[in-house]
N, C-alpha and C positions, 0 to 999 in steps of 0.2 A: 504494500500500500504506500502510496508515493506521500509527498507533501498537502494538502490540501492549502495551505498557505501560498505556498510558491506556487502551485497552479494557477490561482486566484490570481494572485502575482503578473504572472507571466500574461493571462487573459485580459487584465488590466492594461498590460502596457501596448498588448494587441491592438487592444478596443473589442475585442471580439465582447467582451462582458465587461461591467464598472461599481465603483462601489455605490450605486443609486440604485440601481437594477437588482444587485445582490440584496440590499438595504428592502425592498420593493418584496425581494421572494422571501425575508424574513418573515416579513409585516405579515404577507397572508398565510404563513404556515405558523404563527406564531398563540394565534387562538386554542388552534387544535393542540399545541405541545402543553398551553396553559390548562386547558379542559381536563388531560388526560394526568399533567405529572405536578401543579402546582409550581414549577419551578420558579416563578418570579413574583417579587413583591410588587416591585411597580416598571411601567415600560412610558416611554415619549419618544416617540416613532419621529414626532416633529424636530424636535432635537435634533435625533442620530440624524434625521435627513439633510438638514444643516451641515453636518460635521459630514456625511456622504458627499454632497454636493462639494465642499470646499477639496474634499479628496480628489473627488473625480477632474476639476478644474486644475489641480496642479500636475496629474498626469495628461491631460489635454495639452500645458504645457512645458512638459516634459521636466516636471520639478517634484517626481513625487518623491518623500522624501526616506523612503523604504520600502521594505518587503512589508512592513505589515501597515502600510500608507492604505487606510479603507478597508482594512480587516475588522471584522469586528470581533468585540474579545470581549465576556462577560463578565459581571464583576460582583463577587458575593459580596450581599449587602453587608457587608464592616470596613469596605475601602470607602474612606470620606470622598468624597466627591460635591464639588463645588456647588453650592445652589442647591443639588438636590438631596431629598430627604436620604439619612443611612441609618436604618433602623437596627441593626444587627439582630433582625428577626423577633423584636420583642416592643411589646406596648409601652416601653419605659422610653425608650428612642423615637416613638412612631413622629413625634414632629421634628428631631433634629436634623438642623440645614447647617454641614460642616462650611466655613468661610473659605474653606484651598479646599485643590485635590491635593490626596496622599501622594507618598511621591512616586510610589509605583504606576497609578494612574494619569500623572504628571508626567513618566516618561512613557510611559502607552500613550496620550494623547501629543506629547511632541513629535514621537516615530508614526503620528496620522492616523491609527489606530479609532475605530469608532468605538468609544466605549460609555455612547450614551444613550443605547437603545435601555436597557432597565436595570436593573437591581435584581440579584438573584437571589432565593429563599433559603434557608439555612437553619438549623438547629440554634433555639435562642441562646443567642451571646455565645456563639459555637462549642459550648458547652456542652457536647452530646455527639457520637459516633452516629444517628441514626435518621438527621432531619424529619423528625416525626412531630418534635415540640418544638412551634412556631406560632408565633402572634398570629399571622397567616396561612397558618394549615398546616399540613405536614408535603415533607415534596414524596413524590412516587416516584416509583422505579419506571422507565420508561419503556420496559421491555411487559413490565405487567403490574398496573396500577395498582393491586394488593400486596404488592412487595415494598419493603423499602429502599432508596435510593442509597441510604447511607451517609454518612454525614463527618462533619459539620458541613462537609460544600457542597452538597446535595444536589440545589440548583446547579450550581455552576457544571457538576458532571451531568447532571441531565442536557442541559442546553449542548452538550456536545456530543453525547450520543446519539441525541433526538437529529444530531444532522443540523440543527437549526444554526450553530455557531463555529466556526473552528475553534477556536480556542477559548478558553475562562480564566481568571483565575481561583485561589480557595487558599486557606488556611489551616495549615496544618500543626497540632499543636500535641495530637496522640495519635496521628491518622486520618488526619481531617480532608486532605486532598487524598490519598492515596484510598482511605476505605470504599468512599462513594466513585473513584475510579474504577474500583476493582468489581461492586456491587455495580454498577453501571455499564464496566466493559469498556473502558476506554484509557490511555496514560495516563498517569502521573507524575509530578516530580516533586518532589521536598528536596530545596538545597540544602548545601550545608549551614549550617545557623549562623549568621549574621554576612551569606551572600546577597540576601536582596533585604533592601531597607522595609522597616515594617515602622516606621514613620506615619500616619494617616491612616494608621487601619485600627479598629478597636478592638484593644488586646480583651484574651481569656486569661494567658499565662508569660508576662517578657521573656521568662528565661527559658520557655522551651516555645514559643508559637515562631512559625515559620510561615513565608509568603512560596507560595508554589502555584505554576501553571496545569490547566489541566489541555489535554487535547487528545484526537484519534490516533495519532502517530507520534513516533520519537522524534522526529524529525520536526515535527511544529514543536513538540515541549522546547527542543533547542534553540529554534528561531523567537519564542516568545520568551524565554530564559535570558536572551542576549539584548532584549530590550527591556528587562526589568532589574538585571542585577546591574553591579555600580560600576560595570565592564564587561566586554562580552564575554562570556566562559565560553564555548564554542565553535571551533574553525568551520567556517561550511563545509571546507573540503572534505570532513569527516565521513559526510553522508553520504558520498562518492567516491571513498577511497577503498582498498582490498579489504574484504570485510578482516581478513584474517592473516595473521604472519605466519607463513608455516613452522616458521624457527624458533616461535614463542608463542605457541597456546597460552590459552587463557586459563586460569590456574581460581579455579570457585568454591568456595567454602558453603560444605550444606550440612548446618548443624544437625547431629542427629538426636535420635530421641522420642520419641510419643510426642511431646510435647508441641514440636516442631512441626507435623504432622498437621493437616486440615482434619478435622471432627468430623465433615462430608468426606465418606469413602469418596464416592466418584469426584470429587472435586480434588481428592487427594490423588486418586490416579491419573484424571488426567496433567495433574503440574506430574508427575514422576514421567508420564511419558512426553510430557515437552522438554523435562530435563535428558530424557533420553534423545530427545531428537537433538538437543544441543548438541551432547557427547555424542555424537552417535557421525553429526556430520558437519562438526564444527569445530575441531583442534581443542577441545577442551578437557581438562582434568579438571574433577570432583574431588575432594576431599572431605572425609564425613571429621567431626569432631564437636566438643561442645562450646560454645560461646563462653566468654567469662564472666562468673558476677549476674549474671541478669536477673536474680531474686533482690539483689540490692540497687539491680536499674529501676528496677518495678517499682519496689518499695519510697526511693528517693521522687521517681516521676509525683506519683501520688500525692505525697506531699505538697510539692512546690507545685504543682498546677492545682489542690484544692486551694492550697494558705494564697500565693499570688490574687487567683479570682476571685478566695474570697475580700481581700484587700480591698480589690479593683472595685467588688460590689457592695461595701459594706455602709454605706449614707443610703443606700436605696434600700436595703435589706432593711435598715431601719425604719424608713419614712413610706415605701410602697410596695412590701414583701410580696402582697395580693395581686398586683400589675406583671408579675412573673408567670411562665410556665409551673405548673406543680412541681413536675421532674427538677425542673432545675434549681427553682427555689429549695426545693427538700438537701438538694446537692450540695447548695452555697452552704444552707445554714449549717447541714452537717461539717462541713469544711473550716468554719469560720473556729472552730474547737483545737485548732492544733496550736501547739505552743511555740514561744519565737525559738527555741532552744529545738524543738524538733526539725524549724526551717532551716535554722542556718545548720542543722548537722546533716540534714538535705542536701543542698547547695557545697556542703564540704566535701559527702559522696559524689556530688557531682561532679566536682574539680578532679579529686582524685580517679574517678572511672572512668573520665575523658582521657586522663594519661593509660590508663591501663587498656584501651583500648587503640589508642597510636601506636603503645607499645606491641599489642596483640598483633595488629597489621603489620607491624615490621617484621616481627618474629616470623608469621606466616608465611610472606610475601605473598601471598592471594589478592586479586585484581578482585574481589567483589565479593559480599555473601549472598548467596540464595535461599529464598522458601518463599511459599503461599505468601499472597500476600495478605487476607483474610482466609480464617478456619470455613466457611460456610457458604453458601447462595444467600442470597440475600433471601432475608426474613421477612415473613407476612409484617403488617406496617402496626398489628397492636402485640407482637412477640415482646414478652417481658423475659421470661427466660429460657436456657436452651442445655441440656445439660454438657457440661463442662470436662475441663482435661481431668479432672478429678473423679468422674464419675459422677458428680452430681448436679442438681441444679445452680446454674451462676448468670447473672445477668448480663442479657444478651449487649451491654452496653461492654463490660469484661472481656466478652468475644471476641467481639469486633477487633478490638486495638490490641489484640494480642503481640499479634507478628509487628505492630508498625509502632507501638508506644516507645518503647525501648529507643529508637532512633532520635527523638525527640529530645529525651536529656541526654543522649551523647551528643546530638547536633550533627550525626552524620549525614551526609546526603542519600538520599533513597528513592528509586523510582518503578512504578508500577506499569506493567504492561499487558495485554490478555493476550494467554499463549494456547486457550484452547475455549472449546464453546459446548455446553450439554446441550441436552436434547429440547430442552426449551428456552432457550435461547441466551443461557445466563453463562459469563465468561468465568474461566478459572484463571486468575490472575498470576503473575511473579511477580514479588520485589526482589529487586538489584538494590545491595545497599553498599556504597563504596567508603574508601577509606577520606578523611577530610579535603577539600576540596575540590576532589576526584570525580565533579559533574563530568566531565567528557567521558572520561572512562566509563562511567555508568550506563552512559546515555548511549555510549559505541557499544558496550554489551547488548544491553537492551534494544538496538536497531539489529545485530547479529539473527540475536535471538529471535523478533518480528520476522524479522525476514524468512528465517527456517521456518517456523508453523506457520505462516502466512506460505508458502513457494506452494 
């Protein structure tokens, strides 16, 4: 599957198609993606058309001013955006009109970028793997409205499944772009923590929330990655060069263990048999082994995203507890209980697991780790819980972020991709998780990898 950006692109420069005419095919297919999946809060078609037209006029005269000049790129509602409302999915924000765009939005709209057709739906205050609790509804899976989409960026993988968008962006702070990628069937990427500025967007948690693109291919994650972070990470020429060195296989880490393992048999076999199509016709070595520490990942994550959010929300918790989702309310206030002596021994785990992990990578020298990227298909949309790697009942919110929390307090980079499809249409995803700053590498696996269960 090639670019859907750079086609656009190239049709662009053609004339054969323009950003008005694409802008035109949203507008009426954008009812029916609404009807079916909830994905947006609010849309102004007037706007984007605006910001279309100004597109279409500078490739007329021959000034457009990039690859993604008239693209349009959606934006879950917690990126402030000028003038218009950003509710971050919750009655507490429903009238805030931030004064600037964020600055990821600021540089999506300098690279011409439309990104003013609406606001996507989300999991209130992206507090939630599952976009089901929202001011505005819950968003659906687009493959089958009684599923859920997953979350917190819910929308934003919806509008790019649904075909309607190439690219979105989302928030990733335990899974938040990668889960509703993978329950949706489409990429993700989580940089590494503090590659792209999260300036203007409204946190859940500073010390682990990440700004990440979602899109159909590796190949847009990279091109929309290189207009959001503070420099390009990405050579184009990646996307066109030998997928492979014969001289130096790729060398991949797959933790073993149960635990490791998807809970869906068949979601489990088919990532084992895309890990075989890798090996099988891709120069690569597997190595099974166990990760280090990640009961003390888990336990530190926990922490510092309840105490942070609950920080962030604690004048509202007071003054308009009732104006909340249930879920998340019950969430905060439980959160709001941990002591400063618990945080900062949090935050000290942290420091220290960051090192232990550089150090893991070097020891290894493995180009990346692999697994599921979620244990399951996506779950009916009122699933409270699902039984667990324990055997017993655990909440399906636990599930979800199994495989992708972990990355969060190390701040590695991680991206998801579908490398197989069941019988009713839902993908079985991989994450690629690379060593710190190692977006290319990832991304170069991850288009490998597309390419082989894609041929």
């Amino acid at each position: 599957m090639s670019s859907q950006i750079e086609r656009l692109h190239q049709n662009f420069l053609s004339g054969t198609d323009d950003p008005v005419a694409l802008l035109e095919r949203i507008h009426a297919s954008q009812p029916a993606v609404q009807s079916q999946t909830n994905a947006f809060v609010s849309v102004d078609f007037e706007r984007a058309r605006k910001t279309a037209e100004s597109s279409w006029d500078r490739f007329r005269k021959g000034q457009a001013r990039g690859i993604l000049d008239g693209i349009p790129v959606g934006l879950k509602d917690l990126f402030e955006t000028a003038g218009v409302p950003t509710t971050a999915g919750s009655k507490i924000l429903r009238d805030y009109r931030p004064v600037s765009d964020g600055v990821v939005v600021a540089r999506l709209r300098a690279a011409g970028a439309n990104v003013d057709i609406g606001k996507l739906n989300l999991h209130e205050f992206a507090f939630g793997p599952t976009s089901t609790s929202s001011y505005f509804g819950p968003v659906k899976n687009p493959v089958d409205s009684r599923k859920m989409s997953g979350g917190s960026s819910g929308g934003s993988a919806v509008v790019v499944a649904s075909g309607l968008f190439p690219a979105a962006l989302g928030t990733d702070t335990g899974g938040s772009v990668r889960i509703p990628a993978a329950l949706c069937g489409i990429a993700g990427l989580k940089p590494t923590y503090g590659r792209v500025s999260r300036e203007g967007v409204i946190p859940l948690s500073w010390t682990l929330d990440h700004v990440g693109p979602l899109a159909r291919t590796v190949e847009d994650l990279a091109l929309v990655l290189n207009v959001i972070a503070e420099q390009p990470v990405v050579s184009v020429e990646w996307m066109r060069s030998t997928p492979l060195d014969p001289s130096a296989p790729l060398r991949l880490f797959w933790p073993q263990g149960p635990q490791w393992q998807a809970l869906d048999a068949d979601l489990n076999g088919r990532f084992e048999w895309a890990v075989e199509q890798l090996v099988r016709r891709g120069r690569v070595e597997i190595v099974r082994g166990d990760l280090p520490d990640t009961e003390r990942v888990r336990a530190a994550q926990t922490v510092i995203i309840g105490a942070e959010a609950a920080n962030y929300h604690w004048r509202w918790l007071q003054e308009r507890p009732w104006d909340y989702q249930p879920d998340v309310r019950k969430r905060l206030v439980s959160r709001s209980s941990y002591l400063a002596v618990q945080y900062i021994e949090a935050l000290r785990a942290r420091t220290e697991l960051v090192q232990t992990y550089r150090a893991w990578f070097s020891a290894q020298a493995c180009d990346g780790i692999i697994m599921p990227s979620v244990p399951v298909y996506p779950p009916d949309l009122d699933t409270q819980t699902l039984t667990g790697y324990g055997g017993e009942a655990a909440d399906i919110r636990n599930i979800l972020v199994w495989f992708t929390s972990l990355f969060n307090l190390l701040g590695l980079p991680a991206a998801t991709i579908p490398v197989a499809v069941n019988a009713e249409g839902f993908s079985a995803n991989a994450q690629i998780v690379g060593d710190y700053w190692q977006e290319e590498k990832i991304l170069r696996i991850a288009k490998i990898w597309q390419d082989l269960v894609q041929a």
